[in-house]
Each structure stands twice: as C-alpha cells, then as structure tokens.
ZAZADREN-632427 format. One record per residue (C-alpha): residue number from 1; residue in one letter; z, x, y. Coordinates in Angstrom, 1 decimal. Example, Ala and Ser with C-alpha at 12.3 -4.5 7.8 and 13.67 -1.06 7.14 Angstrom:
! ZAZADREN-632427
REC|1|A|7.8|12.3|-4.5
REC|2|S|7.1|13.7|-1.1
END
This chain:
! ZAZADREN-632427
REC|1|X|10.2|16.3|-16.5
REC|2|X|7.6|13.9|-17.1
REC|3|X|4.4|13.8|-14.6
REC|4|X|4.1|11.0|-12.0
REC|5|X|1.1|8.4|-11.3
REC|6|X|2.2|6.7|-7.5
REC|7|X|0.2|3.6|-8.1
REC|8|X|0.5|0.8|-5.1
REC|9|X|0.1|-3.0|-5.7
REC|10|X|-2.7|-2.7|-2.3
REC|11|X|-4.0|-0.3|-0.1
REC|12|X|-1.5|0.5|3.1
REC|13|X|2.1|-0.3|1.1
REC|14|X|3.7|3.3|1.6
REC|15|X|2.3|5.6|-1.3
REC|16|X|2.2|8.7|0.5
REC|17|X|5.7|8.2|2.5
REC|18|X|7.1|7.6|-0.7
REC|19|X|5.3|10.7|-2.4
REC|20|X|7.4|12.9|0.6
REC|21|X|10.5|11.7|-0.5
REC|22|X|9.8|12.1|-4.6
REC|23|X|8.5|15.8|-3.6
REC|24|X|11.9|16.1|-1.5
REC|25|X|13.7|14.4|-4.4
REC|26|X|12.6|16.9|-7.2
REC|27|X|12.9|20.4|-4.5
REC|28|X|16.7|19.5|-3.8
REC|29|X|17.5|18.6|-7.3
REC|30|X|16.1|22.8|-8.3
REC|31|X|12.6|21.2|-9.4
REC|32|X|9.4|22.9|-8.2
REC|33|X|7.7|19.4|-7.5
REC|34|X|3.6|19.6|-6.4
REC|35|X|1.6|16.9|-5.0
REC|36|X|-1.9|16.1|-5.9
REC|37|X|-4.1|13.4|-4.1
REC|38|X|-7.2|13.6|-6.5
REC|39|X|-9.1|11.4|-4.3
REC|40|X|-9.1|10.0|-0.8
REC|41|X|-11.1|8.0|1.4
REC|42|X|-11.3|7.8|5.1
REC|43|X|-10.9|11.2|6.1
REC|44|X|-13.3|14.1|7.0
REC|45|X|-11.3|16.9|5.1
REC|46|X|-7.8|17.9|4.2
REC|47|X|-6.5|18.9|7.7
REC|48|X|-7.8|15.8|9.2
REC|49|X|-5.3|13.7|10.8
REC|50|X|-5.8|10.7|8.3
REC|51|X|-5.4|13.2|5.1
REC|52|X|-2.6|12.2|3.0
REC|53|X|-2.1|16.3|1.6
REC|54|X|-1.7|17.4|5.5
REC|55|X|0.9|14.5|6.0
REC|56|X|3.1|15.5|2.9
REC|57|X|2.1|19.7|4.1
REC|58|X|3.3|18.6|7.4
REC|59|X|6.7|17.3|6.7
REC|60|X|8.0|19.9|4.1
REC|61|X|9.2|22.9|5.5
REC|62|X|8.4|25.0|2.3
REC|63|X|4.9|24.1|2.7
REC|64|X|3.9|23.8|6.2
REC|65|X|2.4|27.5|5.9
REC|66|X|0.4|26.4|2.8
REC|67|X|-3.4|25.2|2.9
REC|68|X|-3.1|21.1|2.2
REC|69|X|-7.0|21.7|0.2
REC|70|X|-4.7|22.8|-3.0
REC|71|X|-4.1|19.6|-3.2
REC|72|X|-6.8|17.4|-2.4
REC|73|X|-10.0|16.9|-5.3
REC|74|X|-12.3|14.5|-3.8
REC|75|X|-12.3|13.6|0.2
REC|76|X|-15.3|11.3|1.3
REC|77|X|-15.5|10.3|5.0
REC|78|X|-15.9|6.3|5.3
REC|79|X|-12.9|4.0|4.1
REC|80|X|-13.5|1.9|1.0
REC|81|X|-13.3|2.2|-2.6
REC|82|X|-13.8|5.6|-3.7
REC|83|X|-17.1|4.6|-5.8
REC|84|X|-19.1|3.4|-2.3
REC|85|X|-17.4|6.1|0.0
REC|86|X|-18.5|8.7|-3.1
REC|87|X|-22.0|6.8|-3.1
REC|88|X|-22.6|7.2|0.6
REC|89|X|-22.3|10.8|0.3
REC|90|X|-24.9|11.1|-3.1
REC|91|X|-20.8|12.5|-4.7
REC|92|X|-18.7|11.0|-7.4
REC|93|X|-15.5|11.6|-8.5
REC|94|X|-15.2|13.8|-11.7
REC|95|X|-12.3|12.6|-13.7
REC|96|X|-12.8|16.1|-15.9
REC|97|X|-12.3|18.0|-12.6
REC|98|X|-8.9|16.2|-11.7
REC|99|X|-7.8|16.9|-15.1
REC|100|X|-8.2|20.4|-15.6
REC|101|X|-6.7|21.0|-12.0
REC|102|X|-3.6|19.1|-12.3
REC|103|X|-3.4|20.6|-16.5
REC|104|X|-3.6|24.0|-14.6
REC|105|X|-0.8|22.6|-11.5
REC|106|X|1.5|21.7|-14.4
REC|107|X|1.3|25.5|-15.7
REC|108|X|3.1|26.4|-12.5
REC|109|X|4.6|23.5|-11.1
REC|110|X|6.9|20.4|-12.6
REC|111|X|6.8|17.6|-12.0
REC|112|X|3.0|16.5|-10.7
REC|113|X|3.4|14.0|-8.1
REC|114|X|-0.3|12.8|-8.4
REC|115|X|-0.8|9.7|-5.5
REC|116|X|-3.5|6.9|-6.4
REC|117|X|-6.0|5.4|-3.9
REC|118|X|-5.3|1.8|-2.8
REC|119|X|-4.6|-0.4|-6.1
REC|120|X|-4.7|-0.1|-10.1
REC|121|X|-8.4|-1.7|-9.9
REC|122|X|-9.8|0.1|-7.4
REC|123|X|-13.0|1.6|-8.8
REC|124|X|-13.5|4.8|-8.9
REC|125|X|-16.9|5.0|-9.9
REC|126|X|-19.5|2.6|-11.5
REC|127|X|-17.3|2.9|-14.8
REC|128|X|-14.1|3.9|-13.9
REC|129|X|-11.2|1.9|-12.1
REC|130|X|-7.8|4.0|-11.1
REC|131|X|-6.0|2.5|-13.7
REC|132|X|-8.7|3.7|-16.2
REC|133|X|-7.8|7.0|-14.7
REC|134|X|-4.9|6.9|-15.6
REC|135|X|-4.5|6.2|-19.3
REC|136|X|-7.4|9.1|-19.7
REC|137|X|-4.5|11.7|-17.3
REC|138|X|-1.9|10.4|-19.7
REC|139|X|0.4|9.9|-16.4
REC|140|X|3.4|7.7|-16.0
REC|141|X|3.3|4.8|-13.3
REC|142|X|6.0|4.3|-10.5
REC|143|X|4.5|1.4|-8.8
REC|144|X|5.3|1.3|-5.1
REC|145|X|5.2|-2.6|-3.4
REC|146|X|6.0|-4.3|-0.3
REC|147|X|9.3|-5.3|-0.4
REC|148|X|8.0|-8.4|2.1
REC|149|X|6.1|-12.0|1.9
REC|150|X|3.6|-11.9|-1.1
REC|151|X|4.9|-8.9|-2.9
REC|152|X|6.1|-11.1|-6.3
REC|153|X|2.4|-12.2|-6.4
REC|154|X|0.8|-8.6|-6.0
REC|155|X|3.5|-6.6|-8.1
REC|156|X|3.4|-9.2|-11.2
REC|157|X|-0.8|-9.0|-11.0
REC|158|X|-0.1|-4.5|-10.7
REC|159|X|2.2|-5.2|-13.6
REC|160|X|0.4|-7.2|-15.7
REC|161|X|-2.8|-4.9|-15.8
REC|162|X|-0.3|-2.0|-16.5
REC|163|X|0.7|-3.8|-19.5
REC|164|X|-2.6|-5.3|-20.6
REC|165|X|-3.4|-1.2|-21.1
REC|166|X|-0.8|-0.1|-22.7
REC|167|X|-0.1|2.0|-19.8
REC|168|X|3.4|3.8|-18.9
REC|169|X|5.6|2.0|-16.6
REC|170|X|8.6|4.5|-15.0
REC|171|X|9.4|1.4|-12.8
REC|172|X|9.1|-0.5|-9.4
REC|173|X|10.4|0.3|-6.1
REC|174|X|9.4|-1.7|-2.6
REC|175|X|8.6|-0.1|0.4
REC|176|X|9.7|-1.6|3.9
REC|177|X|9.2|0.9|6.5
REC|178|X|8.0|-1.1|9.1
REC|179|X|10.5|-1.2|12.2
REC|180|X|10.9|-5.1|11.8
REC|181|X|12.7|-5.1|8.0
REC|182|X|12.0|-7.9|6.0
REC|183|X|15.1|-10.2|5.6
REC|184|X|17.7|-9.3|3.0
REC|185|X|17.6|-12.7|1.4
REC|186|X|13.8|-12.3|1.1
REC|187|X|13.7|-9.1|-0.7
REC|188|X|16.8|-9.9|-3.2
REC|189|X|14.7|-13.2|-3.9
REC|190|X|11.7|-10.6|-4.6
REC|191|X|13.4|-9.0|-6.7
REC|192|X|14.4|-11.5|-8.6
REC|193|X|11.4|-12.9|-9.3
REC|194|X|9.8|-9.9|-10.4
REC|195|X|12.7|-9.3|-13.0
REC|196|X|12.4|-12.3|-14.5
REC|197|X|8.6|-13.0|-14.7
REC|198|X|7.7|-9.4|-15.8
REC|199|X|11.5|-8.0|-17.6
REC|200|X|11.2|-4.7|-14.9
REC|201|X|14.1|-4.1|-12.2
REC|202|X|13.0|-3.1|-9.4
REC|203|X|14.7|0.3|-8.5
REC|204|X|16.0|-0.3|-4.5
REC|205|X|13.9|-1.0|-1.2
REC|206|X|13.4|2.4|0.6
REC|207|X|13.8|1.2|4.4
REC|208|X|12.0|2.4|7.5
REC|209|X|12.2|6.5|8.1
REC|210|X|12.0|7.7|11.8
REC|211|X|11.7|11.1|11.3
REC|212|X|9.8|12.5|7.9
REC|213|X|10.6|15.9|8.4
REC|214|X|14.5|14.7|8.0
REC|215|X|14.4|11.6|6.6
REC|216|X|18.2|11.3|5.5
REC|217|X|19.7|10.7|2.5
REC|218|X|19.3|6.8|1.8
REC|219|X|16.2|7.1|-0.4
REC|220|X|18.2|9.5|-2.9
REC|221|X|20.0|6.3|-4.4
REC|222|X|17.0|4.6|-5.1
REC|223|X|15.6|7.1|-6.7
REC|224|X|18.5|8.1|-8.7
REC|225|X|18.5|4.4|-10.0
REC|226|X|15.0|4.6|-10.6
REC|227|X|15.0|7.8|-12.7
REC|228|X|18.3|6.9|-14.3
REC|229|X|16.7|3.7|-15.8
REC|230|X|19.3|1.5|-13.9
REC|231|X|19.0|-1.7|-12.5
END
C-alpha cells in the first residue's frame, strides 16, 4: 500500500474529517494506517483544541491513550500560510525533517496518511509551496473538495497544478458535511463537470457525520470506489 498526500482544493473543505475515516478505512481492512500532519497553523501545540493530530487521537479508540505530538512536525500559533506563521515565530518548516520522520513511520506503519495545510499552493516557506512538498515526499494525492457551489472551479485549478508537475493523482472525492447538504442535482452536475474538463471521476460525496467516534458505514463505499479505481 501506497502512502497518501490529503491535499484540499482550499483551506476548511474537510481534510482532517476525511483523514479519520481513511485511518478507520485502512484499521478495519487489517492495515496498521498512521497519520502525520507535518505542519499546522493556528494552534498552540498538539493537544490544543484546534490540533488536527488530537482530533484524529481523539476519535480512534486504538489511539486515544497515545501522545497526538507523534504526529505532528511543525505547529506555529497564528493562522495563515505556514511560511508567515513559521516567520512570526523566527521557525521554518524543514522539508528534510518531515521526510526522515514519515521514511522512519513507514518502517512501522502502512499506509502514511500524511494531511496537507490549506491548498496545493500554499507556501510553505520562501521557496517551497505544498505541492513542491509533495513531489520531493514522492506521495500520492487524494484531493478532497467541496462537493457544493464553486467546487468545479477550485478542483479543475487543484487539478491542473497537480498535472502541470507531474504529480500523482489517486483521485477526487467531495466533502459535504455541513448539516444543510448541497442539493443532489448540484453535486451530480459537479461531478460531471470535473469528469469531463479534467478525465478524473470523482470517487462519491462523503455526507455529514454526527458522531466521529462512530461514524457508520457510508464512507466505506466511497472509498472502496476510490481505491478500486472505479467511477
């Protein structure tokens, strides 16, 4: 099993909820799945409320006992881009760090779920944009979009810059968690679209979970589709 980039087309789309389920995904299917968050803005440390390793830590009963910090790099306090939060704390992120942690997580643990921060050109630093980041990890995209108004727009731009890299595209799935779904027409006319501008399927639309610790069985078709290169 191949490693996992979970790149969103903007900040705020459902990353880390749909990090849970592929880390639920891989456990029931006999996997031993870990999560990496190798940077994060807009949180203090790994246990604060806002930290997207004590979320995932929080919901998965074989980890609530664990320390979330195994799987966090780089944390800076304010919430922006990951080069200015860095800057405002005289930090940067390391790239050489991130990969010799997850090379060393992938000795123990298969696959790595490794969550982005906002969107594919986000910088990083000065130099670097997440999408830099990951050609250097050598990591394999699933790109998680709204599944609502002004997704074809931001998933065909996320696309497009994958491809303009040569980068590795597992595939597209949309997110619609809120508690007000988008109408059904409206995402089957989403889908569409992005099909036939960009040649992708998009996997299934993963629809609002009330309860993370037991979010039911729904997701697993999506997934199944999305891993099982139907569509």
């Amino acid at each position: 099993m191949e490693s996992f980039f979970i790149a969103g087309t903007d900040t705020g789309v459902g990353k880390t909820i749909f990090s849970l389920l592929l880390m639920r995904y891989f456990g029931e299917k006999g996997y031993r799945p870990f999560y990496l968050k190798p940077f994060q803005t807009g949180c203090s440390d790994p246990y604060d409320t806002d930290s997207d390793a004590r979320f995932i830590y929080s919901h998965i009963r074989r980890l609530r006992e664990k320390d979330p910090a195994e799987s966090m790099i780089f944390c800076f306090q304010n919430p922006k881009a990951p080069w200015f939060a860095g800057r405002d704390m005289n930090r940067q992120v390391d790239l050489a760090s991130v990969s010799r942690i997850m090379n060393e997580k992938a000795g123990r643990f298969n696959p790595i779920i490794v969550e982005g921060a906002g969107g594919l050109l986000v910088p990083l630093t000065e130099n670097l944009l997440v999408a830099d980041a990951v050609g250097r990890l050598n990591l394999k995209i699933i790109l998680v979009a709204r599944g609502s108004l002004g997704t074809i727009n931001h998933t065909l731009l996320s696309v497009e810059a994958i491809m303009k890299r040569g980068l590795d595209l597992a595939g597209i799935v949309f997110m619609d968690a809120g508690e007000l779904q988008t109408p059904e027409d409206l995402i089957r006319e989403n889908m569409e679209a992005i099909k036939h501008f960009s040649g992708i399927p998009v996997a299934g639309v993963i629809r609002h979970i009330r309860d993370f610790s037991d979010p039911g069985y729904s997701y697993v078709s999506v997934l199944d589709n999305l891993f099982n290169h139907k569509g």
